[in-house]
N, CA and C atoms as a LAMMPS dump frame, in Angstrom:
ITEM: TIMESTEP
0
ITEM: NUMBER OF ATOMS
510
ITEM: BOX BOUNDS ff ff ff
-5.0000000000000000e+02 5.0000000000000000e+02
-5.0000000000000000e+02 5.0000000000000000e+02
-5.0000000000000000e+02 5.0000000000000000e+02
ITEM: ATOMS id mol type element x y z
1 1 1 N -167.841 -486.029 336.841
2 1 2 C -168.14 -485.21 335.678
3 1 3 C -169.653 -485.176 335.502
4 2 1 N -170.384 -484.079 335.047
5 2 2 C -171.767 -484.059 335.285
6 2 3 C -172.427 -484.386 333.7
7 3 1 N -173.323 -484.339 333.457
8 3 2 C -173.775 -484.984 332.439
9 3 3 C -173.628 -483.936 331.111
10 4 1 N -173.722 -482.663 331.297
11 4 2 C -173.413 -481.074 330.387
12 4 3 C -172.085 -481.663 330.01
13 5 1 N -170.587 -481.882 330.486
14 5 2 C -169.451 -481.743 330.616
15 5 3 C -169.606 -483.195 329.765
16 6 1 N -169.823 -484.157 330.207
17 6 2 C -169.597 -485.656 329.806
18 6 3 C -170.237 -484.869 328.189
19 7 1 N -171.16 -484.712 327.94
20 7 2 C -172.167 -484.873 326.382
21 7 3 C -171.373 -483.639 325.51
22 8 1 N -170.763 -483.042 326.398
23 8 2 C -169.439 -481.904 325.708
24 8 3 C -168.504 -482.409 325.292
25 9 1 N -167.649 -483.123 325.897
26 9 2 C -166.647 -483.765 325.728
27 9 3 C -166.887 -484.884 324.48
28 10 1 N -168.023 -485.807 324.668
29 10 2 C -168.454 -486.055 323.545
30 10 3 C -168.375 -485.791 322.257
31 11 1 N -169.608 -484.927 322.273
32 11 2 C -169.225 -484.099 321.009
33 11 3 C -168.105 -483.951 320.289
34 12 1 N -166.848 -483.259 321.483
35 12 2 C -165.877 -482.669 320.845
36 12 3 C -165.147 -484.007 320.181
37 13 1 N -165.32 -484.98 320.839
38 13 2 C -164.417 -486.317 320.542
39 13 3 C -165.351 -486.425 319.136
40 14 1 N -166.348 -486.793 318.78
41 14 2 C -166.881 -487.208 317.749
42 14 3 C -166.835 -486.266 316.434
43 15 1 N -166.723 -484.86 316.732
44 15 2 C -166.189 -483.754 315.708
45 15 3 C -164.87 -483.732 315.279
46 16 1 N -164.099 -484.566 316.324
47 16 2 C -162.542 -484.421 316.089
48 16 3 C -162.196 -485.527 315.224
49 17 1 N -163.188 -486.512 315.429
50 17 2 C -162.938 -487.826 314.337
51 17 3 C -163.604 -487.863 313.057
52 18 1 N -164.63 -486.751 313.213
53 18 2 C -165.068 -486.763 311.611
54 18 3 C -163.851 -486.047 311.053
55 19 1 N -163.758 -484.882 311.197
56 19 2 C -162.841 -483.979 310.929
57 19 3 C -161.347 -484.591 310.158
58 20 1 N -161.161 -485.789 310.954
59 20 2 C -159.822 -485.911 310.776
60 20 3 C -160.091 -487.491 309.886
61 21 1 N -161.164 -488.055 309.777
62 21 2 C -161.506 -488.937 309.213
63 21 3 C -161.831 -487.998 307.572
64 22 1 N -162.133 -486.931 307.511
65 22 2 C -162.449 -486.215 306.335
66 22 3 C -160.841 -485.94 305.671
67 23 1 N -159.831 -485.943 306.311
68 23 2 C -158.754 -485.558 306.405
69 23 3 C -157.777 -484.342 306.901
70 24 1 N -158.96 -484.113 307.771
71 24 2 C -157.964 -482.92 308.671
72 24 3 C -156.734 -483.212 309.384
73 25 1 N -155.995 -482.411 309.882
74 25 2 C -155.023 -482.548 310.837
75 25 3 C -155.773 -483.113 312.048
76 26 1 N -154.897 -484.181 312.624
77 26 2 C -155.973 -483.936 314.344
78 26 3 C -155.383 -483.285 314.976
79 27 1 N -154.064 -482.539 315.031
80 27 2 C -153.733 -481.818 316.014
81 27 3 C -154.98 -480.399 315.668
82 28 1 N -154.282 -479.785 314.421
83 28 2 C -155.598 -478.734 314.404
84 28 3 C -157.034 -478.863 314.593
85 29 1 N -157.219 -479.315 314.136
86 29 2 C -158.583 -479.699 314.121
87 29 3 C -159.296 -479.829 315.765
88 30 1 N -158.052 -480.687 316.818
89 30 2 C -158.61 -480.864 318.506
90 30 3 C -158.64 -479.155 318.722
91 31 1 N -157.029 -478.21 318.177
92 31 2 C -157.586 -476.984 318.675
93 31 3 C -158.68 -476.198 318.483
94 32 1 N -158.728 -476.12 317.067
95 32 2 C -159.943 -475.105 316.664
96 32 3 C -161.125 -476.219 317.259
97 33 1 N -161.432 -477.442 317.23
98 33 2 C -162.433 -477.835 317.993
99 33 3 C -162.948 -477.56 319.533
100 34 1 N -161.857 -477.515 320.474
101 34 2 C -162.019 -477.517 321.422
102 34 3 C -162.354 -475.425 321.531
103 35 1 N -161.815 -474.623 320.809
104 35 2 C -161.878 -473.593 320.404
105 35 3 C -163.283 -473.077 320.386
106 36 1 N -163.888 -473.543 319.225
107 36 2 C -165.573 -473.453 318.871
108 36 3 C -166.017 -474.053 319.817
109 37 1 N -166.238 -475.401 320.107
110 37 2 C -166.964 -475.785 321.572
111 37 3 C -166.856 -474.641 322.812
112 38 1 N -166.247 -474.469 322.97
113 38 2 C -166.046 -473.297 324.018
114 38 3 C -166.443 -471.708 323.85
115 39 1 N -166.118 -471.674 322.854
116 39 2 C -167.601 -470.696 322.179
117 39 3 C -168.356 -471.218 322.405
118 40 1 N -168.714 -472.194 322.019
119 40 2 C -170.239 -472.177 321.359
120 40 3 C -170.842 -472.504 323.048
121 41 1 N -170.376 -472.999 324.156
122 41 2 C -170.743 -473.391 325.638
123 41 3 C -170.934 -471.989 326.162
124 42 1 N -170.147 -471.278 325.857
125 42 2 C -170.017 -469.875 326.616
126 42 3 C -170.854 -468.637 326.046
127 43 1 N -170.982 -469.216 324.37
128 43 2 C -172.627 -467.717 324.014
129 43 3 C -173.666 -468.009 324.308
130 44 1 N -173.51 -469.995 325.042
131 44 2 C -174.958 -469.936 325.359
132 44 3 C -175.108 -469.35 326.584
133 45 1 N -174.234 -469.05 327.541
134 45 2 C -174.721 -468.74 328.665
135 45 3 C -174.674 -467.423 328.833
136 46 1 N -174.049 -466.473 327.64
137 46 2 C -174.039 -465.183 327.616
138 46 3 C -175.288 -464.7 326.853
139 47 1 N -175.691 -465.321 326.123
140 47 2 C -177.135 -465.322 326.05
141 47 3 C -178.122 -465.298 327.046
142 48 1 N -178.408 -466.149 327.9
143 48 2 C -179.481 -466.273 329.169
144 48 3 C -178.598 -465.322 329.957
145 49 1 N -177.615 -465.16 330.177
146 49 2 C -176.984 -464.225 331.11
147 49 3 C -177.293 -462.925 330.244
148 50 1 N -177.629 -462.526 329.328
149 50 2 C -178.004 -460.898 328.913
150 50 3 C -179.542 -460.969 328.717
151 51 1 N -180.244 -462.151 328.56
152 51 2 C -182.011 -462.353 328.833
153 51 3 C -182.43 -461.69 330.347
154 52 1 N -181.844 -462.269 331.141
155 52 2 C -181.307 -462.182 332.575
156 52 3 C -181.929 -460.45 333.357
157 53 1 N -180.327 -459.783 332.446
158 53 2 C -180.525 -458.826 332.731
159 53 3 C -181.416 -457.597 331.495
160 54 1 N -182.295 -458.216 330.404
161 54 2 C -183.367 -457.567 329.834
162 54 3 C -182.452 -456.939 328.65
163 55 1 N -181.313 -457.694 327.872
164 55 2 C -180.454 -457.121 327.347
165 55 3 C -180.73 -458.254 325.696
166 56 1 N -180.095 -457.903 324.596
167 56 2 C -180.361 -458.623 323.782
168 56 3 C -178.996 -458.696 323.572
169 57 1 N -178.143 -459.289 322.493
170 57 2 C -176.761 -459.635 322.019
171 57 3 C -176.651 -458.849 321.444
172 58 1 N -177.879 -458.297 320.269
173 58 2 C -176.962 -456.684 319.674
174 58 3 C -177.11 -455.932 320.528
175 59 1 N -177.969 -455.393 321.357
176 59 2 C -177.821 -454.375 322.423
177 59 3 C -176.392 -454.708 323.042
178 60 1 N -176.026 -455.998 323.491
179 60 2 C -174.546 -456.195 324.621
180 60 3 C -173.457 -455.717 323.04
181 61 1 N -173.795 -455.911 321.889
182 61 2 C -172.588 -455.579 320.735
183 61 3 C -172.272 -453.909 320.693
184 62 1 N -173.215 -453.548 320.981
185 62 2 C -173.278 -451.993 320.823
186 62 3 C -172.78 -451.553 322.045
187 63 1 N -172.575 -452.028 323.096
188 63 2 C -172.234 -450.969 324.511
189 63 3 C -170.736 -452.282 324.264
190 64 1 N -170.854 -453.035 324.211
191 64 2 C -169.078 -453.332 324.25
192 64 3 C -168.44 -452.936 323.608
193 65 1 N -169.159 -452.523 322.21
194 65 2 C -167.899 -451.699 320.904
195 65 3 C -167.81 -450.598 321.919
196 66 1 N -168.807 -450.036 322.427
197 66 2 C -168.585 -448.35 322.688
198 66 3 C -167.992 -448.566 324.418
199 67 1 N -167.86 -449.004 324.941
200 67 2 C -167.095 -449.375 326.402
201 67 3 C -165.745 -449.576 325.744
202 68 1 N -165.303 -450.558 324.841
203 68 2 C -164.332 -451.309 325.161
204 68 3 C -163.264 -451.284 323.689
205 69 1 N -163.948 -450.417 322.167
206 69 2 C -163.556 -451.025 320.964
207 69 3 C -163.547 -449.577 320.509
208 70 1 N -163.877 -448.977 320.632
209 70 2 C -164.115 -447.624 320.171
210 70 3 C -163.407 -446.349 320.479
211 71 1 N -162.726 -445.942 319.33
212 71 2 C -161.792 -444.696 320.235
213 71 3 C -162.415 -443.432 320.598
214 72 1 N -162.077 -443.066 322.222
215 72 2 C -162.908 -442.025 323.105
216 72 3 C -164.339 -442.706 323.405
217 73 1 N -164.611 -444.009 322.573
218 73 2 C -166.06 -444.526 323.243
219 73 3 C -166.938 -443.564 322.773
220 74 1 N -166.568 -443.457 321.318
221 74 2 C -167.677 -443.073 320.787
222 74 3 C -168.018 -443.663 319.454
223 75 1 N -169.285 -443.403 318.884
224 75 2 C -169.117 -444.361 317.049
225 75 3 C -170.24 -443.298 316.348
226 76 1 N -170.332 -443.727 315.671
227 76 2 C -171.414 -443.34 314.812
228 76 3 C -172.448 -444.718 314.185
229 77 1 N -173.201 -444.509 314.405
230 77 2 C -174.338 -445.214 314.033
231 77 3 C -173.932 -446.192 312.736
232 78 1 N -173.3 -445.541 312.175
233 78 2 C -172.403 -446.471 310.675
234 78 3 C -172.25 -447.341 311.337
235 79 1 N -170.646 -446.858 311.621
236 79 2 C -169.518 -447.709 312.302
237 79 3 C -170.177 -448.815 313.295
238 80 1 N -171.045 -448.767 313.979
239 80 2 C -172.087 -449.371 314.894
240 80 3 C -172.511 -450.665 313.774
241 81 1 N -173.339 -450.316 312.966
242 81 2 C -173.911 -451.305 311.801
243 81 3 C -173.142 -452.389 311.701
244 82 1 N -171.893 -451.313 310.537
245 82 2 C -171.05 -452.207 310.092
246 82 3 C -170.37 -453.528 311.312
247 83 1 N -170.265 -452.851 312.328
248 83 2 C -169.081 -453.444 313.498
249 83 3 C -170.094 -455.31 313.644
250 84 1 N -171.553 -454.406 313.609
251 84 2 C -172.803 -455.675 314.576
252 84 3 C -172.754 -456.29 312.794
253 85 1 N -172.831 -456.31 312.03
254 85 2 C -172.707 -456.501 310.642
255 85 3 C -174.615 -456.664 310.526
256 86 1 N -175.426 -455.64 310.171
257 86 2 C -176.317 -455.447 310.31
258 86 3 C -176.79 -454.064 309.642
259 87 1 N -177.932 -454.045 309.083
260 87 2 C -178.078 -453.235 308.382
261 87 3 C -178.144 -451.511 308.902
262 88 1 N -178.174 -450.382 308.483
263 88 2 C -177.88 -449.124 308.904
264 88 3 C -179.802 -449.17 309.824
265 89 1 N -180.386 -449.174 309.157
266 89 2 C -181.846 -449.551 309.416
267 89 3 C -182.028 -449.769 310.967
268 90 1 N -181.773 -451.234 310.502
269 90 2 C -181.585 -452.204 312.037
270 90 3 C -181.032 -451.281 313.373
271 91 1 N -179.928 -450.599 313.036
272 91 2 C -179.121 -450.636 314.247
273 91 3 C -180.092 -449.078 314.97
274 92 1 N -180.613 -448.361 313.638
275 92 2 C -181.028 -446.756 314.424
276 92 3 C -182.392 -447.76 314.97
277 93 1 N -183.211 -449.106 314.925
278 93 2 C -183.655 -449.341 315.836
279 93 3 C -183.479 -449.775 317.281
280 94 1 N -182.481 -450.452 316.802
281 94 2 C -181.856 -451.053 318.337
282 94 3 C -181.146 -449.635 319.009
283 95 1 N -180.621 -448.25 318.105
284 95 2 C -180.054 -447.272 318.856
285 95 3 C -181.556 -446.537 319.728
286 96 1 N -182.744 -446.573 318.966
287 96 2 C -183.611 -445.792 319.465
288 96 3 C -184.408 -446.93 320.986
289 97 1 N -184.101 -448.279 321.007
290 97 2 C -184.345 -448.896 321.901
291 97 3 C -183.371 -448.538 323.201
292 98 1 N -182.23 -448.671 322.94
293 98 2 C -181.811 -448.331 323.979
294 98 3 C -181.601 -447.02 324.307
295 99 1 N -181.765 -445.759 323.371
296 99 2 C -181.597 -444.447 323.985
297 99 3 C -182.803 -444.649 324.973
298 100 1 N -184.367 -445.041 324.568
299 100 2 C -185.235 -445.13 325.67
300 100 3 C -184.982 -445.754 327.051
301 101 1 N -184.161 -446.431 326.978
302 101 2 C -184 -447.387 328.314
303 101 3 C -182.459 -446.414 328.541
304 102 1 N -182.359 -445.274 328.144
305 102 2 C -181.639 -444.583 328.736
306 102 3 C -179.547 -445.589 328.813
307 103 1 N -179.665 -446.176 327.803
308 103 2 C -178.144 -446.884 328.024
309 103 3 C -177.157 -446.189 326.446
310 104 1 N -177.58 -445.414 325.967
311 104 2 C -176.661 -444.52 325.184
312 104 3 C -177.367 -443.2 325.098
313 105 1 N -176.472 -442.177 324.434
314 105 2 C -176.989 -441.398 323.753
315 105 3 C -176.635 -440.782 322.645
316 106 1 N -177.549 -440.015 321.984
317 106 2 C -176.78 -439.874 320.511
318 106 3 C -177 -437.907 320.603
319 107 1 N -175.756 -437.366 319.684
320 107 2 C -175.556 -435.96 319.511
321 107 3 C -174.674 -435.779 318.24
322 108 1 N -175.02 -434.383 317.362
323 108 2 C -174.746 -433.888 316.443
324 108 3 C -173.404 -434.123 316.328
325 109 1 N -172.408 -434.169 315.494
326 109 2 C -170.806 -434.395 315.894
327 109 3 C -170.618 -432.805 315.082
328 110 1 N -169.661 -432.035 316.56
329 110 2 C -169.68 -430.762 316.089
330 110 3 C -168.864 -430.322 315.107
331 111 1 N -167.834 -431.376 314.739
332 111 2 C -167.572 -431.356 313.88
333 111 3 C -167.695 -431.406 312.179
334 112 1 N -168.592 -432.369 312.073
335 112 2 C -169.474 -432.594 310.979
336 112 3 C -170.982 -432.523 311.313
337 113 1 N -171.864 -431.659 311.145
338 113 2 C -173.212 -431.747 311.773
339 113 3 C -174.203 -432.586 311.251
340 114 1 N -173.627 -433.348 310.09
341 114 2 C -174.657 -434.03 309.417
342 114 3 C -174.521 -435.632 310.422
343 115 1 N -173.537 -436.006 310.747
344 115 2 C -173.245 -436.943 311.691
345 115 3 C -173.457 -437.246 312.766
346 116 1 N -174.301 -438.405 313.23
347 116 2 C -174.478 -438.495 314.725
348 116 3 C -173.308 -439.06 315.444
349 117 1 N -173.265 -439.168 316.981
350 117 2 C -172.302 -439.649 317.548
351 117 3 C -172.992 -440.549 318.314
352 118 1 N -172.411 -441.639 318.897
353 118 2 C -173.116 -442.158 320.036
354 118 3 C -172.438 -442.855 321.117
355 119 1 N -172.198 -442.282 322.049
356 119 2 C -171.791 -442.73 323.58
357 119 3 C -172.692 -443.465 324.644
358 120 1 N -171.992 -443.992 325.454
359 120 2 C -172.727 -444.721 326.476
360 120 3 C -173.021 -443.999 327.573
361 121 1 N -174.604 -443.967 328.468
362 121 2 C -174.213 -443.025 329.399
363 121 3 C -174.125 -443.581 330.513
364 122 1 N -174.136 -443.304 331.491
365 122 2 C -173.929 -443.656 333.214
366 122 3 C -174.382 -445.01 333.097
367 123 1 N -175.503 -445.267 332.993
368 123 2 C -176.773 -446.493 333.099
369 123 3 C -175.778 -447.523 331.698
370 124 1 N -175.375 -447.131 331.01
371 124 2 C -174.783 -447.891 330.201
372 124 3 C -173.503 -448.411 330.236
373 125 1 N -172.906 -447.431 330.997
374 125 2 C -171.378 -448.374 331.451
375 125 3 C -171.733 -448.8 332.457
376 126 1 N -172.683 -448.808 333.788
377 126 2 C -173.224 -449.488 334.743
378 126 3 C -173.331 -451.464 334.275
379 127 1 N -174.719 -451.064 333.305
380 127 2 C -174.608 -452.179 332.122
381 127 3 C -173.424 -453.21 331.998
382 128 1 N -172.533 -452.413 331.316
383 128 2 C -170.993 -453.151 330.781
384 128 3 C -170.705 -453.576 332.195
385 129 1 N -170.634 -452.591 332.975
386 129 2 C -169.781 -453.441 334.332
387 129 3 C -170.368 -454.247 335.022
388 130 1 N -171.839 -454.26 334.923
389 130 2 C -172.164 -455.791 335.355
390 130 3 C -172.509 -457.009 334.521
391 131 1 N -172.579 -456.829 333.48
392 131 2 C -172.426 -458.102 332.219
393 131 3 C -171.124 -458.532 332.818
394 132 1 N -169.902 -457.901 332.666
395 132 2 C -168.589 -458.189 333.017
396 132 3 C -168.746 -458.997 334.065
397 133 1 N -168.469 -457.984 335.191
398 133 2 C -168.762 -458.666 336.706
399 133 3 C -169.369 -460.387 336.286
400 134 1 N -170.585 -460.432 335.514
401 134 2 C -171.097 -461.597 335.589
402 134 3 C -170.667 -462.71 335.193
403 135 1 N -170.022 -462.372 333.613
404 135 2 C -169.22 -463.213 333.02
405 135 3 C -168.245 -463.467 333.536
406 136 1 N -167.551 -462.725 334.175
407 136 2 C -166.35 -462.891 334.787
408 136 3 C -166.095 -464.178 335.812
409 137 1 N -167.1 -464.167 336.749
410 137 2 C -167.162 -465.73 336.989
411 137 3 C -168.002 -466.932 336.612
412 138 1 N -168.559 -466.992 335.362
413 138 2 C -168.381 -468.081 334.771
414 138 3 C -167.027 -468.22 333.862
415 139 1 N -166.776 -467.389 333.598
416 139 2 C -165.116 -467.364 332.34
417 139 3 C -164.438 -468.172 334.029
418 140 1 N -164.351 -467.456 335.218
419 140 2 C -163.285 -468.228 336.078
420 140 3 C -163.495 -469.604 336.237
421 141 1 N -164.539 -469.664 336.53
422 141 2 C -165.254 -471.08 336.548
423 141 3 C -164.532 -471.923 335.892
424 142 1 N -164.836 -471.546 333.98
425 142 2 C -164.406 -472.471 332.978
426 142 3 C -162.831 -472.396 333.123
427 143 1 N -161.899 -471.473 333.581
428 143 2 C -160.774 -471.664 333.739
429 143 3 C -160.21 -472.666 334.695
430 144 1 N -160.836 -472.785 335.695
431 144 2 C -161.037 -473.502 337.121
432 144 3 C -159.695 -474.688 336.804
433 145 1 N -160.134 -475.294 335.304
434 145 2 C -160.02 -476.508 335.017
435 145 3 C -158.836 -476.507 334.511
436 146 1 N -158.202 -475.473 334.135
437 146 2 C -156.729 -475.045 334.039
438 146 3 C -155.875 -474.553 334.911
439 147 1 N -154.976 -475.414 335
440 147 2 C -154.083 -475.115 335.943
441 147 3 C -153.686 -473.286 336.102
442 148 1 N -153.551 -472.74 337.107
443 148 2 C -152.854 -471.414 337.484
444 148 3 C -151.856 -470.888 336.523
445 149 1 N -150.799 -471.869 337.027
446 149 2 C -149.53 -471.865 336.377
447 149 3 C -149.679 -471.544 334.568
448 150 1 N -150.771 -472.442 333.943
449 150 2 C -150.587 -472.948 332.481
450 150 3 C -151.398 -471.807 331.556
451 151 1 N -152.241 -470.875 332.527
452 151 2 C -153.378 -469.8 331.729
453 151 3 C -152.44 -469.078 331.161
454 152 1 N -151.751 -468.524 331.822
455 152 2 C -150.586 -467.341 330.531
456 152 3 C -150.185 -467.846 329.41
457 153 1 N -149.729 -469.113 329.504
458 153 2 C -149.569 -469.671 328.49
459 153 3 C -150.784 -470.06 327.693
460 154 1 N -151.553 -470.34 327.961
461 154 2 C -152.679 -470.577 327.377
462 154 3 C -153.366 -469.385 326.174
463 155 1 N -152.532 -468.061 327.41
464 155 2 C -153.317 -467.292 326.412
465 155 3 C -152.616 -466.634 325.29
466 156 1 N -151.528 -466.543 326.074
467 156 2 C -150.089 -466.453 325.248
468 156 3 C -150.436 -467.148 323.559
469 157 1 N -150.509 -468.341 323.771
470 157 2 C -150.546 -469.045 322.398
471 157 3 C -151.901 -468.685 321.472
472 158 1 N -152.987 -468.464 322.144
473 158 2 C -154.678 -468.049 321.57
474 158 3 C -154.01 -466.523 320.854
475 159 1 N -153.24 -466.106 321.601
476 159 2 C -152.502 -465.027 321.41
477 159 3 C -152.096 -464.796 319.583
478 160 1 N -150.968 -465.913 319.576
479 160 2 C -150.529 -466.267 318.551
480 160 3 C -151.214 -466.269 317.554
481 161 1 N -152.344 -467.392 317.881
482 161 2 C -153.411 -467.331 317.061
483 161 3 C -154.219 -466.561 316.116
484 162 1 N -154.385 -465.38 317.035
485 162 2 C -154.783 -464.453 316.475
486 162 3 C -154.279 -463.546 316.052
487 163 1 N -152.992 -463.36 316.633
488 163 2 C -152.042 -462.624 315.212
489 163 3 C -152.11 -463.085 313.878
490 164 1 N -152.121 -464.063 314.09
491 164 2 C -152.039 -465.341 312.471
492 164 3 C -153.159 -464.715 311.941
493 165 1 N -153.853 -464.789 312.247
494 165 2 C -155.44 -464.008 311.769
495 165 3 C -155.355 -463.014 311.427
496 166 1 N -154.569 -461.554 311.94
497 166 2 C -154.428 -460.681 311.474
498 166 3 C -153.414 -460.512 310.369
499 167 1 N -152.302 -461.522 310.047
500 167 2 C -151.826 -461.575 309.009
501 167 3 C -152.42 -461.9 307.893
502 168 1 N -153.219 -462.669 308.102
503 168 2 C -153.929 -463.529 306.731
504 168 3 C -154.921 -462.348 306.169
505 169 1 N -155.285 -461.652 307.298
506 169 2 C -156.243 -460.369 306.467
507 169 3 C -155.431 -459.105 306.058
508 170 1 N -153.925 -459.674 305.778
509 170 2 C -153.371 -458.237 305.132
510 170 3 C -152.835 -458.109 303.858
């Protein structure tokens, strides 16, 4: 075990005993712990992995809503804000940063003309597909450590999880 992994594991052991020394569950508490740790291991490297490629985290928020969250892959500059939770301000800067670097673009919505639209163009789903590509094997990596067999299930239940989540917000 290398010294990253050992001072991880750590952690998680010493969060799981405050936690449950405060009076948490320890069963919950190991999940959502081991949960956030794994976040929190994996935005760091999606961080230097979007430094990498000259990208910032709201720039990667804005081409994944519009790649991957967005119906027809398109938004409006609102919807954009609200999604990055960031002010209307903020985002027509980060939109006018990346229209220059050519990774969206924005047009009148012919429907409503007072409305902009904004899509990703060539250079911008290029973008998405190699962030992906990249993450993709460190995410395998971190799976590595899970058995074949046990990931469906694994996700199956994260699954669950987050249904639960969508109940509680209704």
């Amino acid at each position: 075990m290398n010294r990253t992994a050992k001072s991880e594991r750590s952690r998680y052991e010493t969060e799981v005993a405050a936690y449950v020394e405060a009076g948490g569950n320890e069963q919950v508490q190991r999940v959502i712990t081991a949960v956030h740790g794994l976040h929190r291991r994996l935005s760091q490297w999606y961080t230097q992995n979007l430094s990498d490629l000259d990208l910032t985290a709201g720039e990667w928020a804005v081409i994944r809503h519009l790649a991957a969250e967005a119906d027809d892959h398109i938004s409006t500059p609102s919807q954009l804000a609200d999604t990055a939770a960031v002010a209307p301000s903020s985002m027509t800067h980060r939109l006018d940063r990346m229209a220059e670097r050519g990774l969206i673009e924005r047009e009148p919505d012919q429907e409503n003309r007072t409305r902009i639209l904004v899509h990703l163009t060539r250079d911008g789903w290029e973008m998405f597909r190699q962030v992906i590509r990249h993450s993709d094997m460190v995410e395998s990596d971190v799976l590595s450590h899970v058995p074949a067999g046990q990931r469906d299930k694994l996700a199956q239940l994260l699954e669950l999880a987050i249904a639960g989540l969508d109940d509680e917000m209704k």
